[in-house]
C-alpha positions in Angstrom: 62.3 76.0 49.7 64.6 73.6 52.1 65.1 73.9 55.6 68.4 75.3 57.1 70.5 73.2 59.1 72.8 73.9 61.6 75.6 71.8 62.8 74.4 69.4 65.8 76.1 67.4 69.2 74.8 64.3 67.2 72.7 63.1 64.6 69.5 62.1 66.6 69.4 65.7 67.7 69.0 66.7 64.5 66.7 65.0 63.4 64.4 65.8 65.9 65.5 69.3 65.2 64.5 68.9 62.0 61.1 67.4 62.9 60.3 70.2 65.1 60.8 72.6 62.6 59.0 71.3 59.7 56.5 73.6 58.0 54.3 73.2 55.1 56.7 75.9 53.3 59.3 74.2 53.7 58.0 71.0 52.2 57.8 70.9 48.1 54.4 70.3 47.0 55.2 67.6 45.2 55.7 66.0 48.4 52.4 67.2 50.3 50.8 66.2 47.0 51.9 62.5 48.1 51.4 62.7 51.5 47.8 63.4 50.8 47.7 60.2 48.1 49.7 58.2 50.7 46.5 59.7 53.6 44.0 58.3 51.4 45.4 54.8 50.8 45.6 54.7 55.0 42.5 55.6 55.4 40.7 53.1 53.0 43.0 50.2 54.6 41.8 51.2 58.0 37.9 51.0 56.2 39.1 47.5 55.2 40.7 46.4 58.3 37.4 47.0 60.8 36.1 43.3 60.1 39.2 41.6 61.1 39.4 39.9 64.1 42.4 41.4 65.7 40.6 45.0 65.0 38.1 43.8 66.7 39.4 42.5 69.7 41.2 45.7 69.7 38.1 48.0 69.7 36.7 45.7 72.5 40.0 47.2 74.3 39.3 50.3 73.7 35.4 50.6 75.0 36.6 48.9 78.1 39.0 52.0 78.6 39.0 55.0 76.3 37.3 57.7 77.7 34.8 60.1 74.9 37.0 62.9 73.0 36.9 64.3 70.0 38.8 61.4 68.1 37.2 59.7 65.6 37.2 55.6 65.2 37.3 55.3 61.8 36.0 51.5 62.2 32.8 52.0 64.2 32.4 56.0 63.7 32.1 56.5 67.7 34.5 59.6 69.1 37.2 58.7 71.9 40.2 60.2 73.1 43.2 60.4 70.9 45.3 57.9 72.4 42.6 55.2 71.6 41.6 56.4 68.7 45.2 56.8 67.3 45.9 52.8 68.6 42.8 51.2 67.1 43.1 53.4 63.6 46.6 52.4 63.4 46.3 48.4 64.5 43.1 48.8 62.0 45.1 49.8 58.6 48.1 47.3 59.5 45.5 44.2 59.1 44.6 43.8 55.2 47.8 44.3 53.8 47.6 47.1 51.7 49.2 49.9 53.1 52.2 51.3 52.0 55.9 50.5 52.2 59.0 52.4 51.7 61.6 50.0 50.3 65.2 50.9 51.7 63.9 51.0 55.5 61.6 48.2 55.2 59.1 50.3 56.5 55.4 50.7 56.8 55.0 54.6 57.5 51.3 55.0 57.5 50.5 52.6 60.0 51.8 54.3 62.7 51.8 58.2 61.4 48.2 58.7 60.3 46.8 57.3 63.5 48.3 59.8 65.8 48.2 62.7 62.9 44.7 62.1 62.8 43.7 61.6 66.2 45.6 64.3 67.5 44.6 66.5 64.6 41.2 66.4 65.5 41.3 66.2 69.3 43.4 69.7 68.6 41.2 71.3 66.0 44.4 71.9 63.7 43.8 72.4 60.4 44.8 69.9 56.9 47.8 72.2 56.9 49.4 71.4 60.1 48.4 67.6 59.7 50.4 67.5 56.8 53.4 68.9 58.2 53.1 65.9 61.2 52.9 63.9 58.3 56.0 64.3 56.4 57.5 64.4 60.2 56.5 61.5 60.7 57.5 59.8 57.8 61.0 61.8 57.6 61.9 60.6 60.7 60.6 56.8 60.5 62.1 56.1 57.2 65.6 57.9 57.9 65.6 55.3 61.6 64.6 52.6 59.5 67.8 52.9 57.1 69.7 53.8 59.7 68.9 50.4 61.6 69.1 48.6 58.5 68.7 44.7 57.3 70.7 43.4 60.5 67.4 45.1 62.7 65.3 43.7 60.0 66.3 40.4 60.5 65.4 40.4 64.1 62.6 43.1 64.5 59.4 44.0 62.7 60.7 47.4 62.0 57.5 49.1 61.4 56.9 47.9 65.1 60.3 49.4 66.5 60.7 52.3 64.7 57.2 53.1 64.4 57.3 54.3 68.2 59.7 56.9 66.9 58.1 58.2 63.8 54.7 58.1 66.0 56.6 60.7 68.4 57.4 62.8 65.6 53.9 62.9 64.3 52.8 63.8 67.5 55.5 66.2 68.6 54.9 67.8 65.4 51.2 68.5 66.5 51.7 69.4 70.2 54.5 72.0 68.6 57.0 70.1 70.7 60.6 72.4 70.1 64.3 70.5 69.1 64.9 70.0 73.0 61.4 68.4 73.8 61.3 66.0 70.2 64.8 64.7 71.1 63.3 63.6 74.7 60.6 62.4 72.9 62.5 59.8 70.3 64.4 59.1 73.6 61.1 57.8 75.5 59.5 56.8 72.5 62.5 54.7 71.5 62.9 53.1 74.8 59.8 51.3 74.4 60.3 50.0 70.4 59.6 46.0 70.3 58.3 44.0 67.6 59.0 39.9 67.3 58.8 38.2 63.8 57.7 34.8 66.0 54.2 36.2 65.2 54.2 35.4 62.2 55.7 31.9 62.4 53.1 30.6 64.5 49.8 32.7 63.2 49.7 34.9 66.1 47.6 38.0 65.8 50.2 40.2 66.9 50.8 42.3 64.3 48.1 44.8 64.5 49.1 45.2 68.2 52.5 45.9 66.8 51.2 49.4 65.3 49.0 50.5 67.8 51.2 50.3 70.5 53.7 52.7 68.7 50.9 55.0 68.1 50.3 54.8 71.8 53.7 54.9 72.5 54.5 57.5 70.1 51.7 59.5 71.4 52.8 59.0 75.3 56.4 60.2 74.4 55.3 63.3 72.8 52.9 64.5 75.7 55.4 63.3 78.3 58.0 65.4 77.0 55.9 68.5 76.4 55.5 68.3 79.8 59.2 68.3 80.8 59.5 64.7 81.0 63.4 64.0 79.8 64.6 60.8 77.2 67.9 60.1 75.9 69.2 62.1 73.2 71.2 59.6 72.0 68.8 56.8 72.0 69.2 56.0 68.8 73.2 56.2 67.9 74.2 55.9 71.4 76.3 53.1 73.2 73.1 51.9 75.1 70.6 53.4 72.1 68.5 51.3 69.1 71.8 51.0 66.7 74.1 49.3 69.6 71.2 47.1 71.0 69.2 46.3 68.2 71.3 46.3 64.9 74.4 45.4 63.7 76.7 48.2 61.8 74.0 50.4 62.3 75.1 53.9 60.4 74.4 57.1 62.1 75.1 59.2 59.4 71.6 58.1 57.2 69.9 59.7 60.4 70.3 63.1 58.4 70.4 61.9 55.0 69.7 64.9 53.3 67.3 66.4 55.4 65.9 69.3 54.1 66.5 68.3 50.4 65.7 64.5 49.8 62.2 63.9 50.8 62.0 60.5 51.5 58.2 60.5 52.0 58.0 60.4 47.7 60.2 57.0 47.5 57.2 55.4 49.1 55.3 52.5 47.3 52.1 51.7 47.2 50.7 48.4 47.9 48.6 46.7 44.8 48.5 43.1 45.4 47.2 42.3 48.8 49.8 40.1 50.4 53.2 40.9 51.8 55.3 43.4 50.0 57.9 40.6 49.8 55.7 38.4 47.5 55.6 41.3 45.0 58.5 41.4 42.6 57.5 38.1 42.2 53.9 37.9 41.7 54.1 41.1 39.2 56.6 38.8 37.1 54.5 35.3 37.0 51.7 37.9 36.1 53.3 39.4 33.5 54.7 35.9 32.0 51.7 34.1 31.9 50.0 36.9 29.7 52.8 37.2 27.7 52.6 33.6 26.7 49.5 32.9 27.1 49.7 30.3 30.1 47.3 28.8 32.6 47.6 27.4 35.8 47.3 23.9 34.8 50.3 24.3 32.6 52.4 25.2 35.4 54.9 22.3 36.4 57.7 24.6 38.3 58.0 27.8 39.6 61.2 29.3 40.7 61.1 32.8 42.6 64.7 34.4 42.9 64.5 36.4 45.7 66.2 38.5 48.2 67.6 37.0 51.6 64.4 39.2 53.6 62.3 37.3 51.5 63.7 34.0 52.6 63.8 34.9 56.0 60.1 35.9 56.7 58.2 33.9 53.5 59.4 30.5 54.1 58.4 30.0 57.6 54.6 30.1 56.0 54.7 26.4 54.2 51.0 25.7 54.8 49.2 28.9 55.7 46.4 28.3 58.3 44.8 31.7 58.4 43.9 33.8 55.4 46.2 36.6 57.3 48.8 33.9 57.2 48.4 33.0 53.3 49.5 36.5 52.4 52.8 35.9 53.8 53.2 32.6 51.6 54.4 33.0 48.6 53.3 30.1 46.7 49.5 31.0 47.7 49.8 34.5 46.0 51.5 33.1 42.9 49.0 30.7 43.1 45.9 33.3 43.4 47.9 35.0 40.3 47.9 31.5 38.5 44.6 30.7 38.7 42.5 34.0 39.1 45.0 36.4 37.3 45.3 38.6 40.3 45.6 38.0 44.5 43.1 41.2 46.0 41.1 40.7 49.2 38.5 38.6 48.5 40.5 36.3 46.5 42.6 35.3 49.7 39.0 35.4 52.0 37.9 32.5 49.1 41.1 30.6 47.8 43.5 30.7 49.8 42.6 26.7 50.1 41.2 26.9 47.4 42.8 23.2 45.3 44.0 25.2 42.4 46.0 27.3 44.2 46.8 24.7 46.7 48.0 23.1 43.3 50.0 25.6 42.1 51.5 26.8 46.2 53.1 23.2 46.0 55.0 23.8 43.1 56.1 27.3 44.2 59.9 27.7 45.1 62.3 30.4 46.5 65.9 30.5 45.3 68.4 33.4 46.6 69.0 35.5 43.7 72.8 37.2 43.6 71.3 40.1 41.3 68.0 40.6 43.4 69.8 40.4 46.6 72.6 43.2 45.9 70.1 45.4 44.9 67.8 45.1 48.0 67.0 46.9 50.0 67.1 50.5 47.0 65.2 48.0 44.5 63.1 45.1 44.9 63.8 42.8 41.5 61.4 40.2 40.9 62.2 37.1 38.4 60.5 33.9 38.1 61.2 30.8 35.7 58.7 28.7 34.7 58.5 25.2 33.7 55.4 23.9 32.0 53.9 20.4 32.2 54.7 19.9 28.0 58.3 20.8 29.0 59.0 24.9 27.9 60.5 26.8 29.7 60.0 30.8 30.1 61.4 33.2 32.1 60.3 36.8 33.3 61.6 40.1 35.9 60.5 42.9 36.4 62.5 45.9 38.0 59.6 48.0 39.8 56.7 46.4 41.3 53.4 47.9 40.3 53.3 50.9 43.0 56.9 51.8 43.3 57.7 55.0 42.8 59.1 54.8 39.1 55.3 52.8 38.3 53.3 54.2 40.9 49.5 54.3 41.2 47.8 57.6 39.5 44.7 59.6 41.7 42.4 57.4 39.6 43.9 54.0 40.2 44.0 55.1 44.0 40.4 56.1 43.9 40.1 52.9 42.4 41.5 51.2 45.4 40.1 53.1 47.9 36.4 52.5 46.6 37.2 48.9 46.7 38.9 48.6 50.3 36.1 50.9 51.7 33.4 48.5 50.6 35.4 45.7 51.1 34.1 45.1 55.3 31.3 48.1 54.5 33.4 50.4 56.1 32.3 53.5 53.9 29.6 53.8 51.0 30.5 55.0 47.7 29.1 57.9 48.2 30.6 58.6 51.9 34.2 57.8 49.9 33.5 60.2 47.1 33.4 62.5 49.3 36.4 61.9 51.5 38.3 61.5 48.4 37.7 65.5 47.6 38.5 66.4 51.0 41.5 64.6 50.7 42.9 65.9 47.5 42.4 69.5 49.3 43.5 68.5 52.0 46.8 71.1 52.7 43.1 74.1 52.5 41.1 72.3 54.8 40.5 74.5 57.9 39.3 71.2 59.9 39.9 67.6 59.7 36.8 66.9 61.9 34.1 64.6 60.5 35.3 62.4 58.2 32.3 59.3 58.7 30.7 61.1 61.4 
């Protein structure tokens, strides 16, 4: 079943429309099926994230002002109100690099639509049914915003921080049943406080955690506001003051309503497997792949050459000598180098290399070239090639089209129980036992009658 659409004053309106009026019937079940995966892998990165010490600086926030609720912290297990809670889940799953991405928008959905479906969910006492349908709101919306603002917005703005506000409102809008007039006021608000600056990353700021949960708190504060009356711009986005005009260049109004109702863009989503920057990839899936194929070790590396897109470029390079193991993930010669020398680049192989000489070794001989076939294809597909020269003077080649968790060569239940196990134990955020069973309340998630009581 799809949803009906009716003809709208502009293209922001119906999206929110559409938002408002999402229902678990309406959605294929393909697509629930993957929001549940996609609620899974959130969950076990916010397990992951508690150690880090943005998170915790940001839970410190939170017991100086968060009041008791019904709200669970999935990083100390205590109960607050949903606004805190959704903030310090959200800035939590953002920090070990493993949460999902969707490639055309550039986006990182879960980060800022579980928090608030979650939080809200539970502060409500909705059932896994009506989470779900904030869900794919959520993500509907963020994605659609994040094409719509393109690679120009990119360039500039963490998008996941910008448009996360939005896609936050959705989720929540979705939950406090907000209808097409009150969502619309609520992108308007939500959108009027998007922000997100890459000079974070440049210097080894912690900012990106605070990115996240201030559009779940933003997203959150929208929503409420306008159930209450409280007015936003309905043209906030596509309008002559809105996110397009200010924040973008060429921005295209029309993939706002991209096939609503038919192309569910929630199922283009890819999983994370490596745990670095989704940029690094392509890339570290091809080195991988070559040096099995032909049998190579690190020492034999003399040259490595990455063809890349431009995004790539533009946020990778800035990282020459990482100074934080945060940091490394966004270098590109430190992953290739983890993949040189340990044959893979998962959490605790950044916590204990990342300066590690080997890799340090290998990081020096790392380069980035911009690739004419990988950048035309960006942002739809995200090509990875490398060519290698070795120190007896081969040379060998390698691509590979779809990243290990795209779509087209996605992670199965089992590899994702898999991963989840691992991230949960990874700061002793869950047991294995305490994740078995979250992972059967997760795959029923769409019968569950309350989403109370996850860890507590």
């Amino acid at each position: 079943m799809t949803l009906t659409l009716t003809p709208a004053a502009d293209q922001g309106a119906e999206l929110a429309r559409f938002a408002a009026e999402i229902s678990c019937a309406s959605v294929p079940a393909h697509v629930l099926r993957r929001a549940e995966d996609l609620f899974l892998d959130w969950m076990a990165c916010a397990l992951a994230g508690r150690s880090g010490e943005p998170v915790q600086a940001l839970e410190r926030f939170v017991e100086r002002h968060a009041k008791p609720g019904d709200a669970e912290l999935l990083t100390s297990r205590k109960r607050v109100d949903p606004l805190f809670a959704a903030m310090l889940n959200s800035g939590a799953s953002h920090m070990v690099e493993q949460d999902d991405v969707h490639n055309g928008s550039v986006f990182h959905a879960a980060a800022v639509v579980f928090g608030p479906a979650l939080a809200l969910a539970q502060s409500r006492k909705a059932s896994g049914a009506q989470m779900l349908e904030a869900i794919v709101a959520g993500y509907e919306v963020g994605i659609r915003i994040g094409e719509f603002l393109g690679r120009a917005h990119y360039k500039r703005f963490h998008t996941t921080a910008t448009v996360g506000c939005i896609a936050a409102a959705a989720t929540a809008g979705r939950l406090l049943n907000l209808n097409a007039e009150q969502m619309a006021w609520a992108f308007g608000s939500a959108a009027t406080q998007a922000g997100g600056l890459w000079e974070y990353l440049r210097e080894g700021a912690q900012s990106k955690q605070l990115h996240c949960a201030h559009a779940a708190m933003a997203g959150i504060t929208a929503a409420e506001l306008a159930a209450d009356g409280y007015t936003g711009a309905r043209r906030a986005l596509e309008g002559a003051g809105g996110m397009g005009a200010s924040m973008s260049e060429g921005a295209d109004p029309a993939k706002l309503v991209d096939g609503l109702g038919s192309r569910w863009t929630l199922a283009e989503s890819s999983f994370k497997f490596h745990a670095s920057c989704r940029h690094t990839h392509p890339a570290a899936d091809a080195l991988q792949r070559l040096m099995q194929r032909e049998h190579l070790k690190h020492e034999d590396l003399a040259d490595v050459l990455c063809g890349v897109h431009q995004s790539a470029i533009d946020v990778l390079a800035p990282v020459v000598e990482p100074s934080s193991v945060h940091q490394s993930k966004f270098s590109m010669g430190t992953v290739l180098g983890l993949i040189a020398v340990f044959g893979r680049a998962q959490l605790p192989d950044f916590d204990a290399h990342y300066l590690d000489a080997k890799v340090v070794a290998v990081r020096k001989k790392v380069r980035m070239t911009l690739d004419a076939e990988v950048e035309g294809a960006y942002p739809a597909r995200w090509i990875g090639k490398v060519w290698v020269k070795t120190t007896d003077g081969r040379s060998f080649e390698a691509r590979v089209d779809e990243p290990k968790g795209d779509p087209g060569n996605t992670l199965s239940r089992p590899e994702l129980e898999d991963k989840a196990q691992r991230l949960a134990s990874y700061a002793r955020g869950a047991s294995d036992g305490e994740m078995k069973a979250i992972i059967q309340r997760v795959w029923n998630l769409e019968n569950e009658t309350s989403v109370q009581g996850w860890l507590t």
